[in-house]
C-alpha positions in Angstrom: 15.8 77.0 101.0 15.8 77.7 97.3 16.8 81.6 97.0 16.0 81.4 93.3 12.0 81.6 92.0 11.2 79.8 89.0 9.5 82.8 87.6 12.8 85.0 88.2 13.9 86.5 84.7 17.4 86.2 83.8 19.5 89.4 85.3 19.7 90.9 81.6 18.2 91.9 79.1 16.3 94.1 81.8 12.6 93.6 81.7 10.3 96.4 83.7 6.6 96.4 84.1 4.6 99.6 81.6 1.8 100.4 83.3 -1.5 101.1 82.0 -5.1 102.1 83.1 -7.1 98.8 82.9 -4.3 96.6 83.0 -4.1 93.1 85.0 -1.7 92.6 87.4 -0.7 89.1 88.2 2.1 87.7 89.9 4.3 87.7 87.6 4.0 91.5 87.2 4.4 91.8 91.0 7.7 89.7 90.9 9.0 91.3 87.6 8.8 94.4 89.2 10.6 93.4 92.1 13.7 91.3 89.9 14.3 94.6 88.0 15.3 96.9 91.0 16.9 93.7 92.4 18.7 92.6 89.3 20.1 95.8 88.6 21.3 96.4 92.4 23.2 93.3 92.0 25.2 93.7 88.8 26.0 97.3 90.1 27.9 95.5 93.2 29.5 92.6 91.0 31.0 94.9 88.7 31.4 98.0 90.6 32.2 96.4 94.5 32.9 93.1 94.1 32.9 90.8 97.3 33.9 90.5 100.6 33.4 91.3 104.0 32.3 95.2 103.9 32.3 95.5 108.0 32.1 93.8 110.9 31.7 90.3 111.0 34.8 89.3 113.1 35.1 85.3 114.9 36.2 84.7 118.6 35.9 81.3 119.9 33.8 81.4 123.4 33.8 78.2 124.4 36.9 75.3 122.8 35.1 72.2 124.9 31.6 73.6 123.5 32.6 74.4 119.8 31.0 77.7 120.7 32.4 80.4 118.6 30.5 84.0 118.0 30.7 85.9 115.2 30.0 89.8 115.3 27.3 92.2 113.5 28.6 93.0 110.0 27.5 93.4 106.3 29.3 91.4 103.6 28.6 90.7 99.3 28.9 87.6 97.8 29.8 87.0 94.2 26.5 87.6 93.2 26.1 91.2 94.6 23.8 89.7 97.2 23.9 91.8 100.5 24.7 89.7 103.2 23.7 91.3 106.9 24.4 89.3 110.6 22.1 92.0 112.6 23.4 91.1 115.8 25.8 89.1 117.6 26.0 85.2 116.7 27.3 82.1 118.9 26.7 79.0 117.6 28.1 75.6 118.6 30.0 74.2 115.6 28.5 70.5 115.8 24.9 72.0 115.0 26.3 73.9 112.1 25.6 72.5 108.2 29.1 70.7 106.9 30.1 69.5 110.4 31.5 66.3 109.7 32.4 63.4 112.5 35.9 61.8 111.6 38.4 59.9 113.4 41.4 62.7 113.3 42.3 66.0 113.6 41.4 68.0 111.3 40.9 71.7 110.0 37.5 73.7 108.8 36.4 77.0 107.7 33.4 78.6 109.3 32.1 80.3 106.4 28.7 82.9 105.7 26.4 83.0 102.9 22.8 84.6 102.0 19.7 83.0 103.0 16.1 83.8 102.6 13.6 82.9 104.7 9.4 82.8 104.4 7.6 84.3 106.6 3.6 85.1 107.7 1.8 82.1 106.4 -1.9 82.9 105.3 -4.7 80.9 103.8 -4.9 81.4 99.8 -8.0 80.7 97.8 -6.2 79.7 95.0 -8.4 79.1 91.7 -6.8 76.9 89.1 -8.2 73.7 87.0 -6.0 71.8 89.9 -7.4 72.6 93.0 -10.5 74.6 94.5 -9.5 74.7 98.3 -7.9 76.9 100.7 -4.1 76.6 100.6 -1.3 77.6 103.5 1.0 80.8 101.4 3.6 82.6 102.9 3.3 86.2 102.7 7.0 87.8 103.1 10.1 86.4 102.5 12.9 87.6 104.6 16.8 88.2 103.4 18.8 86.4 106.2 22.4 84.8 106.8 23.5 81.1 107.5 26.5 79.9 108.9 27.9 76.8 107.5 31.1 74.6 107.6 33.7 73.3 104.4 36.5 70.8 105.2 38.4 72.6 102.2 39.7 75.9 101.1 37.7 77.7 97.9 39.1 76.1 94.8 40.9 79.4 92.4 37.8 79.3 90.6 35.2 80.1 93.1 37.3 83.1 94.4 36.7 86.7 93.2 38.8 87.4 89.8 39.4 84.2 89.3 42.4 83.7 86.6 43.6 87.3 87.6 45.8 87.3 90.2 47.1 83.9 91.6 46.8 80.0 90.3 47.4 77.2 92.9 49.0 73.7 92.4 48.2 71.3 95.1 51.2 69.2 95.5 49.8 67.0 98.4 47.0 66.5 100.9 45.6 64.1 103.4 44.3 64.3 107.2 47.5 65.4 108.5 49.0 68.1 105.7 48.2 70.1 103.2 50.5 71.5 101.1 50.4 73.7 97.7 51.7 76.7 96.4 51.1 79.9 94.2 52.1 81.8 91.3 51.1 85.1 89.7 49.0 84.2 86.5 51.1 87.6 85.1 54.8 88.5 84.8 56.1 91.4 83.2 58.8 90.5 80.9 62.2 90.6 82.4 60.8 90.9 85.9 60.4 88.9 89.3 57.9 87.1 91.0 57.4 85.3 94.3 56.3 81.8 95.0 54.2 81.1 97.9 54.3 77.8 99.7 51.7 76.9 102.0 51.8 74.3 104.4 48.8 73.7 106.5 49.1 70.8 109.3 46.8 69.2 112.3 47.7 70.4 115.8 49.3 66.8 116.3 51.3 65.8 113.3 54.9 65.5 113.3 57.6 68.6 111.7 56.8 68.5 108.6 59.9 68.8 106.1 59.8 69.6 102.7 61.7 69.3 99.3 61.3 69.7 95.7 63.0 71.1 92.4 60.9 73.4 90.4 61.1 73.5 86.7 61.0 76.4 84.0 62.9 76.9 81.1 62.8 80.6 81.6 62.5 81.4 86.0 65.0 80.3 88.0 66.0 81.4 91.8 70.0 82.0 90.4 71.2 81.8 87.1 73.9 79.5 86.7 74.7 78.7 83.2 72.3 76.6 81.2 70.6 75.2 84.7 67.2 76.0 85.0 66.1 73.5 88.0 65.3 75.7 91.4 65.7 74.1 94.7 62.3 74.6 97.5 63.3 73.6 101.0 60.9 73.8 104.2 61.7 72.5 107.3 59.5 73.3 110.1 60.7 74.9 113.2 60.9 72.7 116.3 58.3 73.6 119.3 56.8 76.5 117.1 53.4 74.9 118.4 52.0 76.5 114.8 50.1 75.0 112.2 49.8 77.1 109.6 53.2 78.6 107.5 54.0 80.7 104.4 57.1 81.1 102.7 58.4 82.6 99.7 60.9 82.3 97.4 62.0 85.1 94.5 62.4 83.8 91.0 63.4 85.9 88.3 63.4 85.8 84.5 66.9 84.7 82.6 68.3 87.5 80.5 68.2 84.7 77.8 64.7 83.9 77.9 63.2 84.1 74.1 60.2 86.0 73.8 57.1 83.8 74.1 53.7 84.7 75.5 53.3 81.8 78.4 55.3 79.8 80.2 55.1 76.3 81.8 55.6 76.4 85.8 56.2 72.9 87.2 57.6 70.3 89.6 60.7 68.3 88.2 59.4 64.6 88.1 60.3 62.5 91.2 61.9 65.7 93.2 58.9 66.0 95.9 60.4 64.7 99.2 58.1 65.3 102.1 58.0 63.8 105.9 55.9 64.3 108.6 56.5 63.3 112.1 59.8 61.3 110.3 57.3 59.4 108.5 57.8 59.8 104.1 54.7 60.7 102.3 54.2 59.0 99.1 53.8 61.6 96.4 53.4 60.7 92.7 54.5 63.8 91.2 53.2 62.7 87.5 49.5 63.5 88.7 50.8 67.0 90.2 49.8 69.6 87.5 51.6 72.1 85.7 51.0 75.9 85.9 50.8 78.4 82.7 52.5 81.8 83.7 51.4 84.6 81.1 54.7 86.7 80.2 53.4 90.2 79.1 55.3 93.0 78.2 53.7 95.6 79.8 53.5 96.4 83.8 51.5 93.2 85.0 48.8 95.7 86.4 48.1 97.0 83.5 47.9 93.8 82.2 45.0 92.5 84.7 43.3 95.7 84.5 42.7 95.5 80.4 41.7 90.9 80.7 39.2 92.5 83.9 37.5 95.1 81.7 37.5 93.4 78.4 35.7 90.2 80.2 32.6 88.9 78.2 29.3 89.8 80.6 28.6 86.2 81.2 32.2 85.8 82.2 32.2 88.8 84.8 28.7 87.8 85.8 30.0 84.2 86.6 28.9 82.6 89.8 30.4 79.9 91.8 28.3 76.9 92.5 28.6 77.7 96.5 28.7 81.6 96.6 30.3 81.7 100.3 31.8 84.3 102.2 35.3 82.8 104.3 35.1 84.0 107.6 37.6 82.0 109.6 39.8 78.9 109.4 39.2 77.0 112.6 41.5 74.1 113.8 39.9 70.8 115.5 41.7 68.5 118.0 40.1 65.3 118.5 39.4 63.3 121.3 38.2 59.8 122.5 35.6 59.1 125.5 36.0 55.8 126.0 33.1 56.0 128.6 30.8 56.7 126.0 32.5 54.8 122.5 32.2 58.2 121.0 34.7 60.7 119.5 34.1 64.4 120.5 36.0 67.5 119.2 37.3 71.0 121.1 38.8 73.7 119.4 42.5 74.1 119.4 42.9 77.8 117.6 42.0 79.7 114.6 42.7 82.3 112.4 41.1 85.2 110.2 41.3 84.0 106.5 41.3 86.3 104.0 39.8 84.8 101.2 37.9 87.3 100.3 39.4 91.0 100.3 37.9 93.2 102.5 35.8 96.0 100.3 36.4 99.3 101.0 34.4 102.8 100.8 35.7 104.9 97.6 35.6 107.9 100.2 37.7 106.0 102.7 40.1 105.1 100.0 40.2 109.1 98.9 40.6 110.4 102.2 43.9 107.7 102.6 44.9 108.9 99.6 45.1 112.5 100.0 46.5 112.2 103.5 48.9 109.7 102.1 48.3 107.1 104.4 48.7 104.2 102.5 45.8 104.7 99.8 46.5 104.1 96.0 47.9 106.6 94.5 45.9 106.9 91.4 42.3 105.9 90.4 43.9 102.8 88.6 45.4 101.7 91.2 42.5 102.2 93.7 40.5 100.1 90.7 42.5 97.0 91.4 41.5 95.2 94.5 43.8 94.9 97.1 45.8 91.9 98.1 46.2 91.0 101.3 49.8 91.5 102.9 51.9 89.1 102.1 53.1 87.3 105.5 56.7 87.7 106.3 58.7 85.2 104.6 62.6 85.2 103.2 62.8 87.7 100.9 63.8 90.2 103.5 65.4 90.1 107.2 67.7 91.7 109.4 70.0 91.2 111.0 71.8 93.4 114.3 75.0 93.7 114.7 76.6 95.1 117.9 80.3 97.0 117.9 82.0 98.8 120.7 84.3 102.2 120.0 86.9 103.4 122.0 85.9 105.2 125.5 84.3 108.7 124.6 83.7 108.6 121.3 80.3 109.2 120.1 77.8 106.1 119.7 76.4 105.1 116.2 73.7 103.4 114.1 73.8 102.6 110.7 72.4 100.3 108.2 73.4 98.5 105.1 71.0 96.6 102.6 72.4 93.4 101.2 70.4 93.0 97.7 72.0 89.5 96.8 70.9 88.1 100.6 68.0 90.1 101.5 69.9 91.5 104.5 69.2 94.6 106.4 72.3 95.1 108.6 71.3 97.1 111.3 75.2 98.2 113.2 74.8 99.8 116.4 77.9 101.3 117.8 78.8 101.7 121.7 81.5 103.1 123.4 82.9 101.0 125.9 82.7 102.2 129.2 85.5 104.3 130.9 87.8 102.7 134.0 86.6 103.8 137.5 88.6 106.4 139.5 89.3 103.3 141.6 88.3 100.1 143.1 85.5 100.6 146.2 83.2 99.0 148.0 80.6 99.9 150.4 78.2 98.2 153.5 76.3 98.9 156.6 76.3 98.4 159.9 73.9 98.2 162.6 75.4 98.6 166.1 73.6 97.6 169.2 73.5 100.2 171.5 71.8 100.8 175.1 70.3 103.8 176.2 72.4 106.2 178.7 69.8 106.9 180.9 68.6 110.7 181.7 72.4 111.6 183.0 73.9 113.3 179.5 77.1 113.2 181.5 77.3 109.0 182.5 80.0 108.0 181.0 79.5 106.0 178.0 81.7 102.5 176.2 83.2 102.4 173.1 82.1 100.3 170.7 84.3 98.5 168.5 83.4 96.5 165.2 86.2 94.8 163.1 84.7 94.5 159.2 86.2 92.9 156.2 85.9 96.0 153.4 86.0 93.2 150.4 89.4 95.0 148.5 92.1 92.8 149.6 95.2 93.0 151.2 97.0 96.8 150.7 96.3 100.7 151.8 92.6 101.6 151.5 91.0 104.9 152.8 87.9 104.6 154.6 84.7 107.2 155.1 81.7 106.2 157.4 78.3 108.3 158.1 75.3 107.8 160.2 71.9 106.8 158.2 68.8 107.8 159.4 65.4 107.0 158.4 65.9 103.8 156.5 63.7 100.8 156.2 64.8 97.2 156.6 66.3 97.1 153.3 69.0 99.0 153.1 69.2 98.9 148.9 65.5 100.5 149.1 65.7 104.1 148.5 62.8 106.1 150.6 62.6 110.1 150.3 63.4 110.7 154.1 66.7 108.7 154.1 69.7 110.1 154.3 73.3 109.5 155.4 75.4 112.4 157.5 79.2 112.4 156.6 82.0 114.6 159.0 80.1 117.4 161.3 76.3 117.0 162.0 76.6 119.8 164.4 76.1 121.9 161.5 72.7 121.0 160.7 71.8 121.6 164.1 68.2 123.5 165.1 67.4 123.7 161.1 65.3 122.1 158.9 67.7 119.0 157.9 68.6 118.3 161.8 70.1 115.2 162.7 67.7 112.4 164.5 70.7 110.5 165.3 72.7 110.9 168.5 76.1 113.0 168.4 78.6 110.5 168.7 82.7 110.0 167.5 83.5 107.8 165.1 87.2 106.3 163.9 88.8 103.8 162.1 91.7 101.4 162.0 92.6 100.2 158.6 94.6 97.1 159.0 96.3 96.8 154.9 97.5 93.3 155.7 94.4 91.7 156.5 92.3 93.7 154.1 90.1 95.0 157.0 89.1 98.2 159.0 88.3 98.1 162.7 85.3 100.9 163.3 84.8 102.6 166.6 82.1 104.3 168.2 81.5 106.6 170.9 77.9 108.1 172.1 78.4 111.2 173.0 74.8 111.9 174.4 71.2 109.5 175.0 70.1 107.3 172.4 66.3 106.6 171.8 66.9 103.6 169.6 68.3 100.3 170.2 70.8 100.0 167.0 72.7 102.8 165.1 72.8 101.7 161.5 76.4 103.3 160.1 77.2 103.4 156.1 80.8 102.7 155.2 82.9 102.9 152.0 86.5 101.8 151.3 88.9 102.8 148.4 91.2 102.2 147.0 93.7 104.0 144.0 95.2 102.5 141.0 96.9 103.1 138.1 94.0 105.1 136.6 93.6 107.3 139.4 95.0 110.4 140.8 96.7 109.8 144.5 94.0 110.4 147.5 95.1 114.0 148.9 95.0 112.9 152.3 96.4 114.8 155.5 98.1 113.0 157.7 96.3 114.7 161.0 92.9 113.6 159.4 94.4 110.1 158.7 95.4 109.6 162.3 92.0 109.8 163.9 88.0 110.6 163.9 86.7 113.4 165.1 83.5 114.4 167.7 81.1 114.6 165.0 78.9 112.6 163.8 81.0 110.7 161.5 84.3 110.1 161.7 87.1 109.9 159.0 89.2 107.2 157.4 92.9 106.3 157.9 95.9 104.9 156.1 97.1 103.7 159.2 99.5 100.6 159.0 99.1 99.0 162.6 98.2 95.9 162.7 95.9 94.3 165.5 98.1 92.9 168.4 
């Protein structure tokens, strides 16, 4: 509906009602009276807030085949300081939403919020006029509300907030598969930098889109080299990034020759644009591409947008686009054919947050930041410029690890080094590498089957031989085996009643960390020809268990190593214990 009355007053000069005894009230009183406290709430919030999303108000997508996406409580101010409240939660389906448009491709659209009123409580009025005597249908409260709507397109520069402030845009091509355009500041501080920001918006299903063009400037350039002034942009998309949506930047800075003038022409060099998608050129005519008119100032550029904000004519500041709307999200469409029904439908393939709008802050929020130093502004001019958003990583900065290894023992290290002229961060970290072993070794398990000996502890039990490769090769090894107890059936799973007895379990005897195994003897045969061990085993009393699982290890020295001190009586053969020891032994099996 029509927000605006016809007997609204303009927002200024302010008119207000004087009251007197006798006097009339009409209408028009009632309404002026309401316009006044309106009117002045609203140029309060223009000037002093400006708009934007105050809280809330946050998209998910609940159903892609449905179009269904929800949108959260929140508050937000439009460009005319009109307060914008979504009371409770909101799903809609997209197709039933004002803009929704049915075409034959993919495409892109923003899910956008603006203010809505709404009459309510229709009563009979006896109206009296020369027109008409009868009864008439009047509604008797109008109600602030919200409406959800759709746009196929971003907000032109001009229907953002500031406009002519901050950034300026130059489209350099669209259709229904790409959109791409880029931004400038509209200030530079003389002798400074600034950044250009490419976009490049695509469907879910176009082709890598590639990029080229020379910009040209008679005073920026990306490097100086001699009298050139042309700058090369390059953008080639990523294979398989599955994105649609990039930003990129490039830094261009002033040349230490530039004369002093007070603007400067931003443009694309004539027949330079080069841009593919899916292999496929693009036709650009780069003649009807725009230039842009960069403002060189020579003071700080913030002070520069501070002093054109505050010396704005009213009717300039008071300025309202022709379609106040609030950018909520940017939602991407994937179409599809039912060739059942001759009909194209749509689901949703992603979507993002756009930022549009900046989000407006509480002055006490900003003070608290500020004093806790949290990333407020750091002074009341500063917290009187609104904030950008972040800019999105792009090329300016990056870094890059680097890996080194030290000598054995020294100390590991970690330093970093800023490369200004490539944007580098190189981040060295510094390992030592890591010492020799003592010696070569390896280690396994056996489980030998064994038969109970009955209730006799005297029957004479076999020996039980076992001939195992130890992994090390040909040449002397020493060899150590002990009894396990309480493992699982993996024997790489640690469990906190394992353990493994090595020489004398006779020790451990009636204490807490008593042996469950049977006492048996254990020896070895190493064998340094074959590279194997043969493993004996002797019960010396009743086994409850079927198998006896035994843990073994073989080493062997080298040149890093100290010689095993070895004894040749403990060499020769194992003991009655229960584990035996290893042997340098030389026989060889017969």
């Amino acid at each position: 509906m029509n927000t605006h009355n016809q007997h609204t007053p303009p927002p200024y000069p302010f008119i207000r009602n004087r009251y007197y005894y006798g006097k009339m009230l009409t209408v028009r009183d009632f309404e002026l009276e309401q316009a006044y406290t309106r009117g002045k709430i609203r140029l309060l919030n223009r000037l002093l807030f400006g708009s934007g999303i105050v809280s809330g108000l946050k998209v998910t997508v609940t159903d892609e085949e449905q179009l269904a996406v929800t949108v959260e409580p929140g508050l937000a101010i439009d460009q005319g300081g009109r307060e914008i409240i979504v009371p409770s939660i909101q799903t809609r389906q997209l197709s039933t939403l004002e803009g929704f448009k049915i075409n034959n491709f993919n495409k892109s659209v923003y899910l956008c919020l603006a203010y809505d009123e709404k009459e309510l409580e229709p009563l009979n009025a006896l109206v009296h006029s020369s027109k008409s005597m009868n009864e008439v249908m009047e509604n008797n409260r109008t109600q602030e509300t919200f409406k959800l709507l759709l746009r196929d397109r971003p907000p032109a520069d001009e229907d953002l907030p500031y406009p002519g402030l901050f950034e300026q845009s130059c489209v350099l091509y669209e259709d229904k598969e790409v959109r791409v355009w880029f931004q400038t500041p509209v200030f530079v501080e003389q002798g400074s930098e600034f950044t250009l920001v490419l976009h490049v918006d695509k469907s879910p299903d176009s082709g890598a889109v590639q990029l080229q063009f020379e910009t040209q400037s008679s005073r920026f350039v990306q490097q100086e080299e001699g009298e050139d002034t042309v700058s090369v942009i390059r953008f080639t998309e990523p294979s398989m990034s599955g994105r649609t949506s990039y930003v990129e930047q490039w830094t261009y800075r002033m040349m230490t020759s530039s004369p002093p003038e007070d603007t400067e022409t931003f443009g694309i060099r004539p027949g330079s644009l080069r841009l593919t998608v899916g292999g496929k050129n693009k036709a650009v005519d780069t003649s009807l591409i725009p230039d842009l008119t960069i403002q060189i100032t020579r003071e700080p550029a913030g002070e520069r947008i501070l002093r054109e904000y505050t010396q704005r004519p009213l009717h300039q500041a008071l300025r309202q686009p022709e379609q106040d709307l609030i950018y909520l999200a940017k939602i991407h469409l994937i179409q599809l054919s039912d060739p059942s029904r001759s009909v194209n439908t749509y689901y949703i393939d992603s979507y993002e947050s756009v930022p549009f709008q900046p989000c407006i802050h509480n002055p006490m929020l900003l003070h608290r930041l500020q004093r806790q130093g949290n990333g407020g502004p750091h002074s009341a001019k500063e917290a009187a410029v609104p904030r950008q958003p972040p800019r999105p990583p792009g090329r300016e900065l990056r870094i890059e690890p680097i890996l080194e290894t030290v000598a054995a023992g020294q100390p590991p290290g970690l330093s970093a080094a800023y490369d200004q002229a490539a944007q580098t961060i190189h981040l060295k970290l510094q390992l030592p590498e890591t010492e020799k072993p003592s010696g070569e070794y390896t280690t396994g398990y056996i489980d030998l089957p064994v038969k109970p000996s009955g209730l006799n502890p005297f029957a004479r039990s076999e020996v039980i031989m076992r001939e195992v490769v130890h992994g090390l090769g040909p040449g002397q090894v020493y060899v150590q085996v002990g009894v396990e107890t309480g493992m699982g059936e993996d024997p790489d799973a640690a469990s906190p009643s394992s353990s493994i007895y090595y020489g004398s379990s006779e020790v451990f005897k009636d204490t807490l960390y008593e042996c469950d195994a049977p006492r048996l003897s254990i020896g070895t045969i190493v064998y340094p020809r074959l590279g194997t061990f043969r493993l004996g085993v002797k019960l010396l009393q009743a086994a409850e268990d079927d198998t006896i699982r035994l843990r073994w290890w073989a080493f062997r020295r080298n040149e890093y190593t100290q010689p095993f001190t070895l004894h040749a009586r403990e060499a020769a053969a194992g003991s009655d214990t229960g584990s035996g020891t290893g042997t340098d032994s030389g026989e060889e099996p017969g």
